[in-house]
Every structure is written in C-alpha cells, then in structure tokens.
OpenMM code with the backbone's topology and positions (N, CA, C; nanometers):
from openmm import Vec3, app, unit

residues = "UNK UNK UNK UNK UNK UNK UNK UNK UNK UNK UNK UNK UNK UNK UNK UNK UNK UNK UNK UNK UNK UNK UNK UNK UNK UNK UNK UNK UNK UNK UNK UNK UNK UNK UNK UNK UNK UNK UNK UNK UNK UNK UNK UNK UNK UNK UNK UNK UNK UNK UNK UNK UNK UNK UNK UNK UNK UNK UNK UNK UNK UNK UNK UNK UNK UNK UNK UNK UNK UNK UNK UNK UNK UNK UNK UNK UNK UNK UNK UNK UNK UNK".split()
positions = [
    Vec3(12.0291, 10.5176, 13.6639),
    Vec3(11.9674, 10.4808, 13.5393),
    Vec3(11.8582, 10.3782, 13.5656),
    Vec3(11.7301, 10.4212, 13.5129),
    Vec3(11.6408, 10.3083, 13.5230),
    Vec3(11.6361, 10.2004, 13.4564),
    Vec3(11.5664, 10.1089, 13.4977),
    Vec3(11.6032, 9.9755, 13.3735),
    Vec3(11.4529, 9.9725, 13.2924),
    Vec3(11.4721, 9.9295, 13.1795),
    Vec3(11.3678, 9.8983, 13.0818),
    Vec3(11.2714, 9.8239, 13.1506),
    Vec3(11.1532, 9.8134, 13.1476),
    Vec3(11.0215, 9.6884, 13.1621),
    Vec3(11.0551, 9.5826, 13.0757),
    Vec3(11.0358, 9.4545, 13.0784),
    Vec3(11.0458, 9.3630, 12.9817),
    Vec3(10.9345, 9.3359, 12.8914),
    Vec3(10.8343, 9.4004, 12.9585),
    Vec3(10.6626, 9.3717, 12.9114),
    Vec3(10.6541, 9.4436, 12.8234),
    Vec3(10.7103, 9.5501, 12.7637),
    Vec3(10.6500, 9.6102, 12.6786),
    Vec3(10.7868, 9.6978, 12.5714),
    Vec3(10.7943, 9.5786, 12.4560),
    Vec3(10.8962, 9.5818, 12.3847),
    Vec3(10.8579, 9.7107, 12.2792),
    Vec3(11.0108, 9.7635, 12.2524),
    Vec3(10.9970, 9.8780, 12.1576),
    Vec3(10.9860, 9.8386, 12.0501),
    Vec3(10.9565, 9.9205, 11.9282),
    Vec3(10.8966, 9.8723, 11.7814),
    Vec3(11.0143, 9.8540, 11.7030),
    Vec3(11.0798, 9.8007, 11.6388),
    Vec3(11.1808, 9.7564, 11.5820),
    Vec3(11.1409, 9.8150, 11.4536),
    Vec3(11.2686, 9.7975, 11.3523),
    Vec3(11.1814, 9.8789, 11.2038),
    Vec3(11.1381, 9.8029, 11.1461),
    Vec3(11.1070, 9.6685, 11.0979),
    Vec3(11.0415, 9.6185, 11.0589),
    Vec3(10.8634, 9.5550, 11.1604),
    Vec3(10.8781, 9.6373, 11.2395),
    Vec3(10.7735, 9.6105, 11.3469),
    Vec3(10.6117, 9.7375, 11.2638),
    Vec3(10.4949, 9.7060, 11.2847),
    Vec3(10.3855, 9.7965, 11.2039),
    Vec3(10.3363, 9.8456, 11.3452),
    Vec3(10.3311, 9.9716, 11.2955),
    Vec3(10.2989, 10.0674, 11.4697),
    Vec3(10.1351, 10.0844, 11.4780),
    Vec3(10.1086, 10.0917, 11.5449),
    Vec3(9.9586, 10.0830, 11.5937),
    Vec3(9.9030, 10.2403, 11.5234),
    Vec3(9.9530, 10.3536, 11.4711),
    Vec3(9.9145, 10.4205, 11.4483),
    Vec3(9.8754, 10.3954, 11.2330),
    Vec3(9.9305, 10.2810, 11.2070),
    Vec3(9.9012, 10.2760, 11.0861),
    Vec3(9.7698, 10.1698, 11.0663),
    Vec3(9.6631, 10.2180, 10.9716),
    Vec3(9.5691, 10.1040, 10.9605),
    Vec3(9.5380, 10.0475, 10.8367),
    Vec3(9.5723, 9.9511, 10.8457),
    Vec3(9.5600, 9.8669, 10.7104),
    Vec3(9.4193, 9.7794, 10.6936),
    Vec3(9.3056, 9.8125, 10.7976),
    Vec3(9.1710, 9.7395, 10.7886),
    Vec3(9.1048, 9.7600, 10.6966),
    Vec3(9.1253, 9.8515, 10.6147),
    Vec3(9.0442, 9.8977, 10.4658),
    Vec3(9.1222, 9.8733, 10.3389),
    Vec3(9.2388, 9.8257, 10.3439),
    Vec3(9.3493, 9.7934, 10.2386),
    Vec3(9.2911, 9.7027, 10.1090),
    Vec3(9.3351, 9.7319, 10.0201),
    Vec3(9.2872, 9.6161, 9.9273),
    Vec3(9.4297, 9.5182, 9.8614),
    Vec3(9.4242, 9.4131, 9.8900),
    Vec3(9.5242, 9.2801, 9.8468),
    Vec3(9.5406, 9.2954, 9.6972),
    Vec3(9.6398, 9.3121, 9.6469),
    Vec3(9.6904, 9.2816, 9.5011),
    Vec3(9.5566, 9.3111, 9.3561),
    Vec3(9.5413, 9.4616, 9.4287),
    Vec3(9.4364, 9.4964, 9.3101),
    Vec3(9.4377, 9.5410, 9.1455),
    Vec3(9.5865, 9.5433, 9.1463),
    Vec3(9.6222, 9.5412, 8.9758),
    Vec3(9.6655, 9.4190, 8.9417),
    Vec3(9.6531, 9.2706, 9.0581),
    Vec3(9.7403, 9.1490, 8.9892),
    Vec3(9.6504, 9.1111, 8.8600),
    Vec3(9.5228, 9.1484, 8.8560),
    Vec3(9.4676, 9.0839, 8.6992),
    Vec3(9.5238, 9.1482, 8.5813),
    Vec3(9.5449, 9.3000, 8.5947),
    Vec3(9.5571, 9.3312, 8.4829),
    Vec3(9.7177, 9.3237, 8.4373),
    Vec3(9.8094, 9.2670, 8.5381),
    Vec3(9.9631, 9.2374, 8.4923),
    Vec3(9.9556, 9.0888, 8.4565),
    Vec3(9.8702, 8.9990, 8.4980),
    Vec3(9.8524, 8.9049, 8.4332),
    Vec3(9.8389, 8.8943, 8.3157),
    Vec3(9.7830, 8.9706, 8.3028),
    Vec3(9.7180, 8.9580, 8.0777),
    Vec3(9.7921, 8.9965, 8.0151),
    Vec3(9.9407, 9.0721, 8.0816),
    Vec3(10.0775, 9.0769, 8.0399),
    Vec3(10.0458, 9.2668, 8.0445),
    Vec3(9.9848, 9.3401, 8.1329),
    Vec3(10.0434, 9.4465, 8.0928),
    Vec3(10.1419, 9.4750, 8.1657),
    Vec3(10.2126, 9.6382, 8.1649),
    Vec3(10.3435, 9.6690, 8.2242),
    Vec3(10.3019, 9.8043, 8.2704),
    Vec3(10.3728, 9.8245, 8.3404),
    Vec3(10.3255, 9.9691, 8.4533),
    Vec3(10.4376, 10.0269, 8.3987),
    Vec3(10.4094, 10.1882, 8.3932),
    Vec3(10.5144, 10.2795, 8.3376),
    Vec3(10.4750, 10.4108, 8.3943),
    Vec3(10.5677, 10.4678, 8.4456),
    Vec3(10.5153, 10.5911, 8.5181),
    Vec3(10.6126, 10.7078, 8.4024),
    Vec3(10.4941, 10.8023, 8.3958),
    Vec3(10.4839, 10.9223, 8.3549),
    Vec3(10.5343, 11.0230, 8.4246),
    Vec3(10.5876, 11.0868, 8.3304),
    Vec3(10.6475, 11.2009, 8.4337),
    Vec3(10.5220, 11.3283, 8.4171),
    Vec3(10.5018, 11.3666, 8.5782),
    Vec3(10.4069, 11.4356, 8.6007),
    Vec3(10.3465, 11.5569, 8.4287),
    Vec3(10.4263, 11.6549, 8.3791),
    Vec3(10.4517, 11.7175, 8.2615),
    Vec3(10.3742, 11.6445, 8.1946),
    Vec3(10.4224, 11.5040, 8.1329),
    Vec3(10.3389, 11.4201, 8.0438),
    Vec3(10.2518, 11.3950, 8.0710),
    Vec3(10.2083, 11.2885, 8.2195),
    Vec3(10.0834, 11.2894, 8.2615),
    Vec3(9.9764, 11.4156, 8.1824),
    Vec3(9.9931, 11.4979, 8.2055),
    Vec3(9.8946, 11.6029, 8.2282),
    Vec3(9.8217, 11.6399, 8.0934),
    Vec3(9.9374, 11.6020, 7.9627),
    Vec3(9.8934, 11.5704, 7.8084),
    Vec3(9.7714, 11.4826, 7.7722),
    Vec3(9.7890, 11.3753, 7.8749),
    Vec3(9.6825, 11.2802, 7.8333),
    Vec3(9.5624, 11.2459, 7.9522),
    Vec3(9.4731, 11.2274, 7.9195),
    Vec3(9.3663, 11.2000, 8.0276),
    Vec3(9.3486, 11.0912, 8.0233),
    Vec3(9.3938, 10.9859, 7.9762),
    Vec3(9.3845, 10.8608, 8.0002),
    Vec3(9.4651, 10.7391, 7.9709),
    Vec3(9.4907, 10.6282, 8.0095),
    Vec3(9.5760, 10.5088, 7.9423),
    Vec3(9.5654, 10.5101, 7.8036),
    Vec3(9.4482, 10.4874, 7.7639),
    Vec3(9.4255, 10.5043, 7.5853),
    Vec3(9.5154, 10.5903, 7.5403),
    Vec3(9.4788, 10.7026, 7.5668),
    Vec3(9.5235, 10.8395, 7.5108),
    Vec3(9.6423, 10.8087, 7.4698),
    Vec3(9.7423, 10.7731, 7.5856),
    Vec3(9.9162, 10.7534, 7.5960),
    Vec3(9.9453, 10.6351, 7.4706),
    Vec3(9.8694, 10.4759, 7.4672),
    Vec3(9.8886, 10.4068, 7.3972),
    Vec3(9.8397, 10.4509, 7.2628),
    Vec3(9.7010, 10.5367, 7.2313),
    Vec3(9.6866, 10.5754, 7.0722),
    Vec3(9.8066, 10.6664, 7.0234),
    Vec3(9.8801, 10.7253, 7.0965),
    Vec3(10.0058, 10.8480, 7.0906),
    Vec3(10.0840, 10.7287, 7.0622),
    Vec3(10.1349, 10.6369, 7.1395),
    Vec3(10.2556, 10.5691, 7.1179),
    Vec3(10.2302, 10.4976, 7.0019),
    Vec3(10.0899, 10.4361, 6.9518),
    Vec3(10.0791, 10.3443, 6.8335),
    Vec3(10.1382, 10.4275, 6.7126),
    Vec3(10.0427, 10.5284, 6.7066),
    Vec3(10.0881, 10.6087, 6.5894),
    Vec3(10.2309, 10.6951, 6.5521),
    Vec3(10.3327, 10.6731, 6.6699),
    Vec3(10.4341, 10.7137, 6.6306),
    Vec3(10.5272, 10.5590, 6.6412),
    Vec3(10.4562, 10.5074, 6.6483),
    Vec3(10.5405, 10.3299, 6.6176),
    Vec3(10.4998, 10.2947, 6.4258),
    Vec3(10.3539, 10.3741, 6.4147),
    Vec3(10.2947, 10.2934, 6.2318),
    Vec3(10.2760, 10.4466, 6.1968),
    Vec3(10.3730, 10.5360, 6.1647),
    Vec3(10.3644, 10.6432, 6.1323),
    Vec3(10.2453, 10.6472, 5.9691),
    Vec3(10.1735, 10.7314, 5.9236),
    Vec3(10.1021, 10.7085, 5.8418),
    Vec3(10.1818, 10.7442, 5.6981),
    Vec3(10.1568, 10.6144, 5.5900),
    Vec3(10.2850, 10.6796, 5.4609),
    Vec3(10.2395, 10.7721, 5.4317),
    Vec3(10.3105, 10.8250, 5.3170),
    Vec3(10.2800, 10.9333, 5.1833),
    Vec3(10.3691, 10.8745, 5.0752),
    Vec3(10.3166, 10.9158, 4.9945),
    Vec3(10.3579, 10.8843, 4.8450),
    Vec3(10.3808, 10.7095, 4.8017),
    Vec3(10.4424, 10.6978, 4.6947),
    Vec3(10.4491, 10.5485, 4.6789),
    Vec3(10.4973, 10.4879, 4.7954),
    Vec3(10.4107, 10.3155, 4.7691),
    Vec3(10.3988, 10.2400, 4.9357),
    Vec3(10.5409, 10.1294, 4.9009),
    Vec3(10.5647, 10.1203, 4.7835),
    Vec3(10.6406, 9.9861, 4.7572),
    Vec3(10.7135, 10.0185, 4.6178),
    Vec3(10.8683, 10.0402, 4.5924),
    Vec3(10.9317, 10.0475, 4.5023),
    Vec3(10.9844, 9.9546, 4.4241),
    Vec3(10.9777, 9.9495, 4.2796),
    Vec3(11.0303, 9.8312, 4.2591),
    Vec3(11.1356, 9.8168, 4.2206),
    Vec3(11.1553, 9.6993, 4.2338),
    Vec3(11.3504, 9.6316, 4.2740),
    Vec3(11.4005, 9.6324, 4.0875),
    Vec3(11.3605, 9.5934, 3.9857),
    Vec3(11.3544, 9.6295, 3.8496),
    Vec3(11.4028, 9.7174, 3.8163),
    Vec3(11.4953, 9.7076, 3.6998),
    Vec3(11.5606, 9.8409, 3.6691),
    Vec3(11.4787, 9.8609, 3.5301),
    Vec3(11.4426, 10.0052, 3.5087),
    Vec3(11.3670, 10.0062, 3.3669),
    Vec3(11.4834, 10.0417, 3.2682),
    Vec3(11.4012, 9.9701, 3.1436),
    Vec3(11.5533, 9.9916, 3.0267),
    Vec3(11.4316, 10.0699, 2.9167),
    Vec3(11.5305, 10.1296, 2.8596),
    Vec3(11.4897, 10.2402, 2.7729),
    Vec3(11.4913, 10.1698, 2.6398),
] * unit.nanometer
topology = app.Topology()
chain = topology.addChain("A")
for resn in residues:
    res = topology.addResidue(resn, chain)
    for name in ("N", "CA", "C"):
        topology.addAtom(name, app.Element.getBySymbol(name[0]), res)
C-alpha cells in the first residue's frame, strides 16, 4: 500500500474545488429589496406561467383580498316600525 503525499491535501466537503468559479458572482443582490420589507415566495412553476410579472401576481392577490361590492355597501342597524 502506498502512502498518501502530505503536500497535497484532499478536498474535504466543505472545501470549494477549483473547478467552480465564483469571479463573476454578485454579493447580496436582492439585500435592498428585502430591506424595504419585501418577502420572497416561490411559485409553483403552473402558476408562474399565469403571470408575467411580480405586479401581475400582487394585482391578482389585491383584488381577491378587496373583492369589488355589489348591492347595498352598509345596512342599517335600526329596526323600521310601521
């Protein structure tokens, strides 16, 4: 059995292998917009494909949060007497 070299240690799993390159990477490029308090939500591919854009998804979700009325807006608490 041969013995290992000492010079030239194997990559451990937390070790980054020379075949990956991170020289073009960009550092924390959504931290502004989670700052201003938004929230990341992933779509399931199906849905994705409904909407073409962030808007799109939030004008869908507004309007089924302030559904639009019909008929009288405000009933009154009064009982009518004859």
């Amino acid at each position: 059995m041969k013995k290992r070299s000492k010079s030239v240690a194997e990559p451990g799993p937390d070790d980054i292998l020379p075949e990956y390159d991170f020289s073009k990477g960009e550092r924390n490029r959504y931290s502004e917009r989670f700052k201003a308090g938004g929230i990341a939500v992933v779509l399931d591919p199906d849905v994705a494909e409904r909407f073409p854009s962030a808007r799109a998804v939030n004008e869908a979700l507004r309007s089924m949060m302030n559904p639009p009325r019909t008929g009288p807006t405000k009933r009154s608490s009064r009982r009518r007497t004859a």
